[in-house]
GUTORNU-493607 format. One record per residue (C-alpha): residue number from 1; residue in one letter; x, y, z. Coordinates in nm, 3 decimals, decimal comma. Example, Ala and Ser with C-alpha at 12.3 -4.5 7.8 and 13.67 -1.06 7.14 Angstrom:
BEGIN
[node 1 A [1,230 -0,450 0,780]];
[node 2 S [1,367 -0,106 0,714]];
This chain:
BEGIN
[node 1 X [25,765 5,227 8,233]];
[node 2 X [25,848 5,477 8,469]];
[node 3 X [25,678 5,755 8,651]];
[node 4 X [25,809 6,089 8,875]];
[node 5 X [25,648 6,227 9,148]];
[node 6 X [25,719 6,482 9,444]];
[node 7 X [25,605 6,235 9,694]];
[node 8 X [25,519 5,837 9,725]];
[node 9 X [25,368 5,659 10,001]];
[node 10 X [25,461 5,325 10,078]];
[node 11 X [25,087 5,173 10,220]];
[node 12 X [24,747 5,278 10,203]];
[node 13 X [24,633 5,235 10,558]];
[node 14 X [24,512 5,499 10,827]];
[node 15 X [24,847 5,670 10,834]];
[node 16 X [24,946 5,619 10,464]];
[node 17 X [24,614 5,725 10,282]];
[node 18 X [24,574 6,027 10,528]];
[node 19 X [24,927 6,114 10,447]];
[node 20 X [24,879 6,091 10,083]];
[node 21 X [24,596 6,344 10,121]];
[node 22 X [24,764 6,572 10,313]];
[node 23 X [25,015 6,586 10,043]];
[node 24 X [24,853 6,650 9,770]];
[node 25 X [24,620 6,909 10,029]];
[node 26 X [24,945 7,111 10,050]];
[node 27 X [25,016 7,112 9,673]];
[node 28 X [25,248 6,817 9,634]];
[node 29 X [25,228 6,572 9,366]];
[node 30 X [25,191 6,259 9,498]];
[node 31 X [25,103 5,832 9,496]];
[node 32 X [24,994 5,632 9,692]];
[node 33 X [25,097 5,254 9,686]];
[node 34 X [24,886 4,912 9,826]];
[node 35 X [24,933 4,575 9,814]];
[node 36 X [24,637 4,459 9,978]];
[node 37 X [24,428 4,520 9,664]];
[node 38 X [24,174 4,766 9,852]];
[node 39 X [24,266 5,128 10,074]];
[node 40 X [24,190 5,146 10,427]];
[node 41 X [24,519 4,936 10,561]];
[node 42 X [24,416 4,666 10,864]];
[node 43 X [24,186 4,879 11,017]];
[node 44 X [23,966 4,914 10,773]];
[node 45 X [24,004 4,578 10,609]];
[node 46 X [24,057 4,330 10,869]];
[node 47 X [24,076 4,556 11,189]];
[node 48 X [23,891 4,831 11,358]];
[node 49 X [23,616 4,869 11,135]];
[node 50 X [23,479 4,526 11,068]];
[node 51 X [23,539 4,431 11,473]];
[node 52 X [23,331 4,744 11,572]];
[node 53 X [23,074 4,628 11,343]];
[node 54 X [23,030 4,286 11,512]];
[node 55 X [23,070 4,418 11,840]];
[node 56 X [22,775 4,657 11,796]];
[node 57 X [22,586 4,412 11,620]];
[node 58 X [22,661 4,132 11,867]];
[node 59 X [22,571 4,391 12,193]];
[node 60 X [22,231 4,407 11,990]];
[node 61 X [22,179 4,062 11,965]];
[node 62 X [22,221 4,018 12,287]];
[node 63 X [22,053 4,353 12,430]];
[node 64 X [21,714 4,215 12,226]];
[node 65 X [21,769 3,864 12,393]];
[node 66 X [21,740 4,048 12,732]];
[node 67 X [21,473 4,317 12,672]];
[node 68 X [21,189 4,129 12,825]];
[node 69 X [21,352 4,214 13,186]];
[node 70 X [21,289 4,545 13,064]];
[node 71 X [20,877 4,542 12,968]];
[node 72 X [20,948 4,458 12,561]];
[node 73 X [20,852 4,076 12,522]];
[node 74 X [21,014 3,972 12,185]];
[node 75 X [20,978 3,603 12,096]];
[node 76 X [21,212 3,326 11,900]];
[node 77 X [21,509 3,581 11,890]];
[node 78 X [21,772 3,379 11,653]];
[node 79 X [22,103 3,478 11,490]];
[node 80 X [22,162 3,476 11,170]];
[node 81 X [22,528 3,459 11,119]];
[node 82 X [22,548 3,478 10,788]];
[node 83 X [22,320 3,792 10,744]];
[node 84 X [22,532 3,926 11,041]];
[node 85 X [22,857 3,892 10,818]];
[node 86 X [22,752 4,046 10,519]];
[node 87 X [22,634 4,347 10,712]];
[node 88 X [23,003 4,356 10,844]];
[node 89 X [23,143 4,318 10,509]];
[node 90 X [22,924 4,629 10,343]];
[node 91 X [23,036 4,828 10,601]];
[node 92 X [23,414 4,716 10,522]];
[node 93 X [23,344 4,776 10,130]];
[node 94 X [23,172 5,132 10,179]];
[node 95 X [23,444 5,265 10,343]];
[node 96 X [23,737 5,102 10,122]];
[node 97 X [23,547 5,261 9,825]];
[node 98 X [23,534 5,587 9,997]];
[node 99 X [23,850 5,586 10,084]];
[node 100 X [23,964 5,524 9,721]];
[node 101 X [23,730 5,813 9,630]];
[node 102 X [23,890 6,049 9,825]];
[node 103 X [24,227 5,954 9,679]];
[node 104 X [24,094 6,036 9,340]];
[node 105 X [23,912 6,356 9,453]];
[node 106 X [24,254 6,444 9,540]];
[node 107 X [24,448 6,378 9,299]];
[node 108 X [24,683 6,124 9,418]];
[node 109 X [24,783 5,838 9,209]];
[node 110 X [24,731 5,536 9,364]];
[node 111 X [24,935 5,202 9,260]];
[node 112 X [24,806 4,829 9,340]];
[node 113 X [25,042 4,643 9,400]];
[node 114 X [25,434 4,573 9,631]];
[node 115 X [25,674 4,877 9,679]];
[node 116 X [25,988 4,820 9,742]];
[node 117 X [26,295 5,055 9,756]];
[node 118 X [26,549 5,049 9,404]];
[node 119 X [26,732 5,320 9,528]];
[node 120 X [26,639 5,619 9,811]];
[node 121 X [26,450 5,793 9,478]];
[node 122 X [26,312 5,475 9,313]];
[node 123 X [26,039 5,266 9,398]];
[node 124 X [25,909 4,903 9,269]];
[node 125 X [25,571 4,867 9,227]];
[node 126 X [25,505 4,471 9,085]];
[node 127 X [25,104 4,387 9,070]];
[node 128 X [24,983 4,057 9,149]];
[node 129 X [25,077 3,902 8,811]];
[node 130 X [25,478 4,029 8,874]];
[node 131 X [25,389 4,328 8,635]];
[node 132 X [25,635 4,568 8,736]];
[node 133 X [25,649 4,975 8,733]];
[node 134 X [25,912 5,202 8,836]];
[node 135 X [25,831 5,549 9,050]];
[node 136 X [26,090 5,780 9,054]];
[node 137 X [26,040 6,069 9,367]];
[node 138 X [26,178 6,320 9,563]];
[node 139 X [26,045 6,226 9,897]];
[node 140 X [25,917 5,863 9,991]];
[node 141 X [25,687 5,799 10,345]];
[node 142 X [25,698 5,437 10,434]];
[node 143 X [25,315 5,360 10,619]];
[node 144 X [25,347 5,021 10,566]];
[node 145 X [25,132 4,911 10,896]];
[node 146 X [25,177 4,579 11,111]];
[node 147 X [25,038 4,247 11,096]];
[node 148 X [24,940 3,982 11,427]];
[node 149 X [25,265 3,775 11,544]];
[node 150 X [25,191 3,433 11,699]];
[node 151 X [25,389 3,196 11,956]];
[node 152 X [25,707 3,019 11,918]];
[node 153 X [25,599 2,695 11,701]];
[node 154 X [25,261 2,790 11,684]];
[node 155 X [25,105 2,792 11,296]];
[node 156 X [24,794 3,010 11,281]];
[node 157 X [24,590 2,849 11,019]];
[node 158 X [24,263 3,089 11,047]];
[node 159 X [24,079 2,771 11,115]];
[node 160 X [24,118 2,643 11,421]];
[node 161 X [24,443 2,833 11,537]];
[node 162 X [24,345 3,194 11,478]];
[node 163 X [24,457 3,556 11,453]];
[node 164 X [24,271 3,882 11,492]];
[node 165 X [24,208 3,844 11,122]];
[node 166 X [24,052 3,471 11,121]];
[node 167 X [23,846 3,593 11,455]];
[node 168 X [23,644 3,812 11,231]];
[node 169 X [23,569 3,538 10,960]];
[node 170 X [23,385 3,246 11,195]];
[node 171 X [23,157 3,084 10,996]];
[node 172 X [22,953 2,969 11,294]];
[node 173 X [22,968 3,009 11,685]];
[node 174 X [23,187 2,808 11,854]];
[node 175 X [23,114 2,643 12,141]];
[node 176 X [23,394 2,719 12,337]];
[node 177 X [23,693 2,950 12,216]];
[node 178 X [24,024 3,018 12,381]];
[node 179 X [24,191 3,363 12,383]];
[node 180 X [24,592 3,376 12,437]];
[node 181 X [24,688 3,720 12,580]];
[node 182 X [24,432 4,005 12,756]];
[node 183 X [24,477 4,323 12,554]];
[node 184 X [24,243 4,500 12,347]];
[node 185 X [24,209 4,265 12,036]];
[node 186 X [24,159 3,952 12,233]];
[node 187 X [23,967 4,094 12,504]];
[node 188 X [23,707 4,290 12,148]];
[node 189 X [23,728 3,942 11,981]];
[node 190 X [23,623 3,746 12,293]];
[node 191 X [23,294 3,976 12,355]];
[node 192 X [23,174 3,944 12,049]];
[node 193 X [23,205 3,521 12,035]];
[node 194 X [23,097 3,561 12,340]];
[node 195 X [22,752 3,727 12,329]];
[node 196 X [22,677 3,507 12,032]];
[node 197 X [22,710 3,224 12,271]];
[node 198 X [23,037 3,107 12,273]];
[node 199 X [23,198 2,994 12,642]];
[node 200 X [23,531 3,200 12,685]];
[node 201 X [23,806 3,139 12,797]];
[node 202 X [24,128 3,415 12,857]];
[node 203 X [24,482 3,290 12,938]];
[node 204 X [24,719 3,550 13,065]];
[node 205 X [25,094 3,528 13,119]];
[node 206 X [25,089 3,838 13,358]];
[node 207 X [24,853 3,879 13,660]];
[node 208 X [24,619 4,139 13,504]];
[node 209 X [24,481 4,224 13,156]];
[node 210 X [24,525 4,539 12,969]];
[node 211 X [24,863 4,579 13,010]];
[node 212 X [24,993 4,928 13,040]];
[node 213 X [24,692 5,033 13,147]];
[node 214 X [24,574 5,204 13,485]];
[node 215 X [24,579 4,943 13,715]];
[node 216 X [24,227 5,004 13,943]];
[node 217 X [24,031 5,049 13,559]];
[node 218 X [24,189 4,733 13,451]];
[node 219 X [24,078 4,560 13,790]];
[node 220 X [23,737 4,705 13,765]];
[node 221 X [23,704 4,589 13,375]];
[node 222 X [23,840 4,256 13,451]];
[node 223 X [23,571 4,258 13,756]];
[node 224 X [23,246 4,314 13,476]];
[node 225 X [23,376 4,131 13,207]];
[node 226 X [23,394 3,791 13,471]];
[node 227 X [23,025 3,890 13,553]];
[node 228 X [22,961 3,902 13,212]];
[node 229 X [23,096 3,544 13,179]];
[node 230 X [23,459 3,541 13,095]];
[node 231 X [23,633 3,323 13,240]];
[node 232 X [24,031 3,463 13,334]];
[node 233 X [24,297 3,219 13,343]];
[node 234 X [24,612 3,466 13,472]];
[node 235 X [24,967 3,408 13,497]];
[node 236 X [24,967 3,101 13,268]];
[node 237 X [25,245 3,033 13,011]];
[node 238 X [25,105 2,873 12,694]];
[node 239 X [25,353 2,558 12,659]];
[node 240 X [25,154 2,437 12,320]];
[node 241 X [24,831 2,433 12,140]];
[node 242 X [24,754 2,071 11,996]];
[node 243 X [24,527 2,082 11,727]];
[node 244 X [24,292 1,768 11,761]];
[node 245 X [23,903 1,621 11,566]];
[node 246 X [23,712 1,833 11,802]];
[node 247 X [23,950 2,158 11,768]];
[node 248 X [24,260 2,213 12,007]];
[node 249 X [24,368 2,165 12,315]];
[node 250 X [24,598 2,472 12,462]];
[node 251 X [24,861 2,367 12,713]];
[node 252 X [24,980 2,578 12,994]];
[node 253 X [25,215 2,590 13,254]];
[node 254 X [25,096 2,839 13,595]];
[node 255 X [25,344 3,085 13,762]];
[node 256 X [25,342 2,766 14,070]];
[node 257 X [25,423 2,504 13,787]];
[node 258 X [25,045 2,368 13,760]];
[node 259 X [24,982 2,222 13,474]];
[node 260 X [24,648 2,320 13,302]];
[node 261 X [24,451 2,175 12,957]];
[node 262 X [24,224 2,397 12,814]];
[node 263 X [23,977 2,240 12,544]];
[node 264 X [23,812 2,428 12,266]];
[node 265 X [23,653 2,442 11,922]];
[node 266 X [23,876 2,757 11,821]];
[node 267 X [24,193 2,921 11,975]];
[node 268 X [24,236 3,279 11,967]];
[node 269 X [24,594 3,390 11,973]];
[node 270 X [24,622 3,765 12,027]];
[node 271 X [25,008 3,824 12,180]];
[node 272 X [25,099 4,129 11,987]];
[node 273 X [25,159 4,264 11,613]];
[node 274 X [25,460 4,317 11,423]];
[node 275 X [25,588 4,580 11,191]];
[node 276 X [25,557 4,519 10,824]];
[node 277 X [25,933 4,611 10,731]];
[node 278 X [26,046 4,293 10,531]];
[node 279 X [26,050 4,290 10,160]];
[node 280 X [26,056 4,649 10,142]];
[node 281 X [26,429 4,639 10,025]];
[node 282 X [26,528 4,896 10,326]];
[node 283 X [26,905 4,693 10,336]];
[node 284 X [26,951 4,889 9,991]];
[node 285 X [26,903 5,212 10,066]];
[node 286 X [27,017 5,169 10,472]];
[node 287 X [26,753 5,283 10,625]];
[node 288 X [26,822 5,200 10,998]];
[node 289 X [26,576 4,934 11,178]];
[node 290 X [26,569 4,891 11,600]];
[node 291 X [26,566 4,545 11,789]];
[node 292 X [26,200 4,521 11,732]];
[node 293 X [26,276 4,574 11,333]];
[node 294 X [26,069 4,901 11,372]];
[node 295 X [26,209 5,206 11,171]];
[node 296 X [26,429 5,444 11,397]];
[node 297 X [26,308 5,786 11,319]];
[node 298 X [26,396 6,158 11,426]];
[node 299 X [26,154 6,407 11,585]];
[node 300 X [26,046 6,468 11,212]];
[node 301 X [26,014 6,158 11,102]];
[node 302 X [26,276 6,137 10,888]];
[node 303 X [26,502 5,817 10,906]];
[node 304 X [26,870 5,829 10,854]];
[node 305 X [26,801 5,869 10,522]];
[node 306 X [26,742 6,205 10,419]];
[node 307 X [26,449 6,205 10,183]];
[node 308 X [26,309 5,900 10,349]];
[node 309 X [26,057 5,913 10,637]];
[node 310 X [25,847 5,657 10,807]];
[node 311 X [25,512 5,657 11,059]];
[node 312 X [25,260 5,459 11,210]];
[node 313 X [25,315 5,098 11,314]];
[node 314 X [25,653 5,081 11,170]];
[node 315 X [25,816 5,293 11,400]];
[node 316 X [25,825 5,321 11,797]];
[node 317 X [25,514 5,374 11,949]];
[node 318 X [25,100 5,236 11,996]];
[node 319 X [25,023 5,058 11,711]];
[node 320 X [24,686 5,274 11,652]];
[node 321 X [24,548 5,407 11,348]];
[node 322 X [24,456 5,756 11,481]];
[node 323 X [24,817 5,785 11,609]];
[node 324 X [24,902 5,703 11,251]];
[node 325 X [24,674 5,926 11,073]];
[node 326 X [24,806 6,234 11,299]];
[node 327 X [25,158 6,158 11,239]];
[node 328 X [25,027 6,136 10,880]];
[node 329 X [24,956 6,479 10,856]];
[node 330 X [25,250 6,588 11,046]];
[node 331 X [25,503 6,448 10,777]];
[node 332 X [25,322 6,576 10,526]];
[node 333 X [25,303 6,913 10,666]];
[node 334 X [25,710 6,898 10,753]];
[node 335 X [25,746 6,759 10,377]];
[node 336 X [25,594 7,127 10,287]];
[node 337 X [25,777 7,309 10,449]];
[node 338 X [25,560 7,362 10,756]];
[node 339 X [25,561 7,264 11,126]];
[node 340 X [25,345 6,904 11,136]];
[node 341 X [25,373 6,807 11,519]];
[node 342 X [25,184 6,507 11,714]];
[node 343 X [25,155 6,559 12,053]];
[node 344 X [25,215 6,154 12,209]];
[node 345 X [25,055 6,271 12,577]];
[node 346 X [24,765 6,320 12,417]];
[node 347 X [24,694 6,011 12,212]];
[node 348 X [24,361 5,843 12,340]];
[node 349 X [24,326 5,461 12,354]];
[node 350 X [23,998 5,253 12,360]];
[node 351 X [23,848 4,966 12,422]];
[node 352 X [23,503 4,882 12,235]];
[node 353 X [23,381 4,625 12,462]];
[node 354 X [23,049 4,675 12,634]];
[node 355 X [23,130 4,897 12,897]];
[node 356 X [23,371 5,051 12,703]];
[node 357 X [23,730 5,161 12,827]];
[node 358 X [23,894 5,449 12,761]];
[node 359 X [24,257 5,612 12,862]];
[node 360 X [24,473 5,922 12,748]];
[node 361 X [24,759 6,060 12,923]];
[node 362 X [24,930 5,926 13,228]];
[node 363 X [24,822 5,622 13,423]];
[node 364 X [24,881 5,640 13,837]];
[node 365 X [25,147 5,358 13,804]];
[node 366 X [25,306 5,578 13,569]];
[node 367 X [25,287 5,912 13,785]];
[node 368 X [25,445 5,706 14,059]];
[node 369 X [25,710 5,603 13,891]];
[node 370 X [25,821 5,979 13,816]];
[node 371 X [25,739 6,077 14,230]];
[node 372 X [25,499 6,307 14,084]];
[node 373 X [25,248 6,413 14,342]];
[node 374 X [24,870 6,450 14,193]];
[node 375 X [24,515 6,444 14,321]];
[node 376 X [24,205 6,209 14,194]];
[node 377 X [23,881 6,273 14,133]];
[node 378 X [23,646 5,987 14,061]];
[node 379 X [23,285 5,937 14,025]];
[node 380 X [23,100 5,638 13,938]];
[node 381 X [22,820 5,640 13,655]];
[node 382 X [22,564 5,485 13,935]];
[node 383 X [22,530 5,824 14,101]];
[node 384 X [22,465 5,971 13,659]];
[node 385 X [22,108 6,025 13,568]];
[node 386 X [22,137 5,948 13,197]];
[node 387 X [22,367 5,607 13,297]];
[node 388 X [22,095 5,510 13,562]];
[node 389 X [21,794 5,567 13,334]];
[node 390 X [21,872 5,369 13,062]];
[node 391 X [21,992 5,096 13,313]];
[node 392 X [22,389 5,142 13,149]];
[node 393 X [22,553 5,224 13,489]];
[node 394 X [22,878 5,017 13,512]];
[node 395 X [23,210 5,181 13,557]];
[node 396 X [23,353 5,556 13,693]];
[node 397 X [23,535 5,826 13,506]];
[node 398 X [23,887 5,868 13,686]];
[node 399 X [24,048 6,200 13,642]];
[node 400 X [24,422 6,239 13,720]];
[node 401 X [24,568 6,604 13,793]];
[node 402 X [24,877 6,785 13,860]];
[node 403 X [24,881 6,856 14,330]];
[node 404 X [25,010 7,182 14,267]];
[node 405 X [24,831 7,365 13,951]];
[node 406 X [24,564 7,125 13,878]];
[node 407 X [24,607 7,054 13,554]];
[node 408 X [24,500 6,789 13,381]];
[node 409 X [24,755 6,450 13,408]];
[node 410 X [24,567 6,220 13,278]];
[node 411 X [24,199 6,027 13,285]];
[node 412 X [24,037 5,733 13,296]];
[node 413 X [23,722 5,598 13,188]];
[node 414 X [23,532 5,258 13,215]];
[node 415 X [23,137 5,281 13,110]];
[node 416 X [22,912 5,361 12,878]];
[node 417 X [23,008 5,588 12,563]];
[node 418 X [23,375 5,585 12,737]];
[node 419 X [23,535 5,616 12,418]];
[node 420 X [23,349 5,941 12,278]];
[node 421 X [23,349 6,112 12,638]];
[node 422 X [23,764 6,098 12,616]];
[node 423 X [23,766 6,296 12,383]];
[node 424 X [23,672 6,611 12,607]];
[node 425 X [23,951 6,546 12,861]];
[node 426 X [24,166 6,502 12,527]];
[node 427 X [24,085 6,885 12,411]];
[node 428 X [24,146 7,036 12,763]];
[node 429 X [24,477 6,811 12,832]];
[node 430 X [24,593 7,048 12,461]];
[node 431 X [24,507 7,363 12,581]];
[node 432 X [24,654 7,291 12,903]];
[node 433 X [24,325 7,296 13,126]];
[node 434 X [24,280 7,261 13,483]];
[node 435 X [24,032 7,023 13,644]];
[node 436 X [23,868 7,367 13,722]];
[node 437 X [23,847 7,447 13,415]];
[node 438 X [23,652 7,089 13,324]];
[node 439 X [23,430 7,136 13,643]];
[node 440 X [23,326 7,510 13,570]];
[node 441 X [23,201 7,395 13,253]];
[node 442 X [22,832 7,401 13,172]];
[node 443 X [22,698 7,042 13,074]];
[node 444 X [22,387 6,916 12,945]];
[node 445 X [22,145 6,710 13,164]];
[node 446 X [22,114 6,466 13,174]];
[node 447 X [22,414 6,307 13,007]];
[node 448 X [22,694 6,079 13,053]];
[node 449 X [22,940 6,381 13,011]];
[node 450 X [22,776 6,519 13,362]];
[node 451 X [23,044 6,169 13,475]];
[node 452 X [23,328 6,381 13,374]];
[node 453 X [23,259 6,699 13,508]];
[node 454 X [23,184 6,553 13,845]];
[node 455 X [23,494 6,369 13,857]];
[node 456 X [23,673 6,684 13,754]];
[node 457 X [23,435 6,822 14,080]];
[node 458 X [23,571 6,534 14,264]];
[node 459 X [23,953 6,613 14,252]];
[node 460 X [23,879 6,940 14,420]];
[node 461 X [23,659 6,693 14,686]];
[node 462 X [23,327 6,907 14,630]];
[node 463 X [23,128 6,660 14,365]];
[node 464 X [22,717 6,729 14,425]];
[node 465 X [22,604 6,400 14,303]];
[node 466 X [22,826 6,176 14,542]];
């Protein structure tokens, strides 16, 4: 059995699904191919979706534990873990199915099942009994996502040894859990364990979390989340995780040779993710893979093939899903003809702990680097009405601009609602704005936006509120 189309996308995740959208938007005949069995990629599925839902529902578990300090006595406050996973799991199977809907409202054909490449116009498609269909197509977008990598000799089992994946499936709270690496993922997963009551514990190889990010916001979240009760090991090399009746033990070597033990009910190993390019077949139609086994691409997308292109995960870049869905749209738009561009200065990343953390553009380190001179304006969310009223006041808004012209470098933000307020520096960094520009700007009072504008204030040295 065989089928033709204009256009087939390999993977139904953020990037993939959007693209396949876009492509049928613009006129373009086109499926849509998942193994996974349900739309939505690991974001939606085992990713950003079902972690935001138990790190909202966790923060209000633990904001109810705490309201009496605040006048509202509530008594025998208990967790329901069970009730607390199922709410997590509607929220994942709304949005698959809605996803799947839109695919439908729009036409696009979408295939369960493995793609792999026949030739650079034919696709596999086998189902999960080995039922097989062949897609003949013009163009082909490979979206095929990434998936959690572990240490050397280390076998995650989901268990005991986990990834990102087996984080979000606990069937109760451990008592003490271990997280390997401080980025995002580990530093989400930990919260949430965390404010259920788990102890946590964070080992580091470097000497500060959040790599990549700007250093004095990574200091200052490392600073609250230690108050909150994290517990940092830093510049530890994990030598081993022993798996034992009680859990694991991880083993770790310091940067002054100390050895350390650490003992838990549940290890958390969150080092990085991986691009899904094996079994797609790419040897047999040559498409052209880095030393990371990430697609090498062109400006368009396109790899060295010429009908083939490839975005998200798989090639060079943050592995986020709204850096995926834009370049999403951009292929498709270049597919038709059109100008599809993604603009990579402008690509915001957060953090959905409690305070929340939130970066786009450069970081100082980075300015540094490049001897470019720039001013700072900063101002902290103890000195903002709204932040101060609803006792929510930890963290600053940091905005980075250009010494010369102002404009807008980069910013900054660890507090409350950090990842919706970036969004605002994120629509003046596009049209080019000034801090001016930001600071001129009438905002409502009292809200945590006020933050920004007096940090945009604040470069120019003449914030009111500090």
């Amino acid at each position: 059995m065989s089928e033709k189309f204009q256009a087939v996308v390999i993977g139904g995740g953020p990037g993939g699904y959007v693209c396949a959208i876009r492509l049928a938007q613009l006129g373009i005949k086109t499926a849509c191919i998942e193994s996974r069995g349900s739309l939505g990629g690991t974001c939606l599925n085992v990713g950003c979706i079902p972690s935001k839902s138990l790190l909202n529902l966790s923060e209000e578990f633990h904001n109810v534990k705490n309201l009496s300090i605040k006048g509202i006595e509530i008594d025998n406050v208990k967790l329901n873990l069970e009730k607390m996973m199922k709410s997590k799991d509607k929220a994942v199977t709304v949005l698959t199915k809605g996803v799947e809907f839109l695919l439908k409202k729009n036409k696009v054909s979408y295939f369960k099942g493995h793609g792999s490449f026949i030739s650079k116009n034919e696709i596999s498609v086998k189902d999960e009994k080995n039922k097989e269909i062949v897609i003949q197509t013009e163009k082909i977008v490979i979206a095929t996502g990434s998936t959690p990598v572990s240490l050397p000799n280390v076998d995650i089992d989901e268990k005991i040894i986990l990834s990102s994946t087996g984080a979000l499936k606990l069937e109760k709270v451990p008592k003490k859990m271990v997280v390997i690496g401080g980025g995002y993922i580990g530093l989400e997963m930990g919260s949430v364990w965390m404010r259920l009551g788990a102890e946590v514990q964070v080992v580091e190889f470097l000497d500060h979390i959040t790599p990549g990010m700007d250093k004095e916001i990574s200091s200052e979240f490392m600073k609250i989340l230690k108050k909150q009760g994290m517990k940092f090991n830093m510049k530890n090399k994990v030598e081993k995780i022993q798996k034992n009746t009680k859990g694991a033990v991880v083993l770790t070597t310091d940067d002054e040779g100390k050895k350390n033990e650490f003992e838990c009910d549940v290890v958390l190993v969150s080092v990085g993710r991986r691009p899904n390019t094996d079994g797609l077949n790419l040897e047999k139609v040559g498409v052209n893979l880095d030393q990371k086994n990430r697609i090498k691409t062109q400006k368009n997308f396109k790899t060295n093939i010429e009908n083939i292109y490839a975005i998200g995960d798989v090639i060079e870049g943050p592995m986020l899903a709204h850096k995926a869905e834009d370049e999403g749209i951009a292929v498709a738009e270049n597919i038709a003809g059109q100008s599809g561009h993604v603009n990579y200065d402008t690509i915001p990343g957060v953090i959905y702990t409690t305070p929340e953390v939130a970066s786009i553009g450069k970081t100082e380190e980075q300015l540094q680097e490049t001897n470019k001179r720039y001013k700072i304006g900063k101002f902290s969310f103890m000195a903002n009405s709204r932040a101060k009223a609803i006792d929510d006041a930890e963290g600053f808004v940091k905005i980075l601009a250009d010494d010369q012209t102002d404009k807008v470098l980069g910013a900054h933000i660890i507090g409350p609602h950090a990842g919706e307020l970036i969004a605002e520096i994120g629509i003046a960094m596009e049209f080019g704005a000034s801090a001016e520009d930001i600071a001129r700007t009438c905002h409502a009072h009292p809200t945590f936006s006020e933050a920004v504008k007096e940090a945009a204030l604040s470069v120019d040295k003449r914030a009111i509120h500090s």
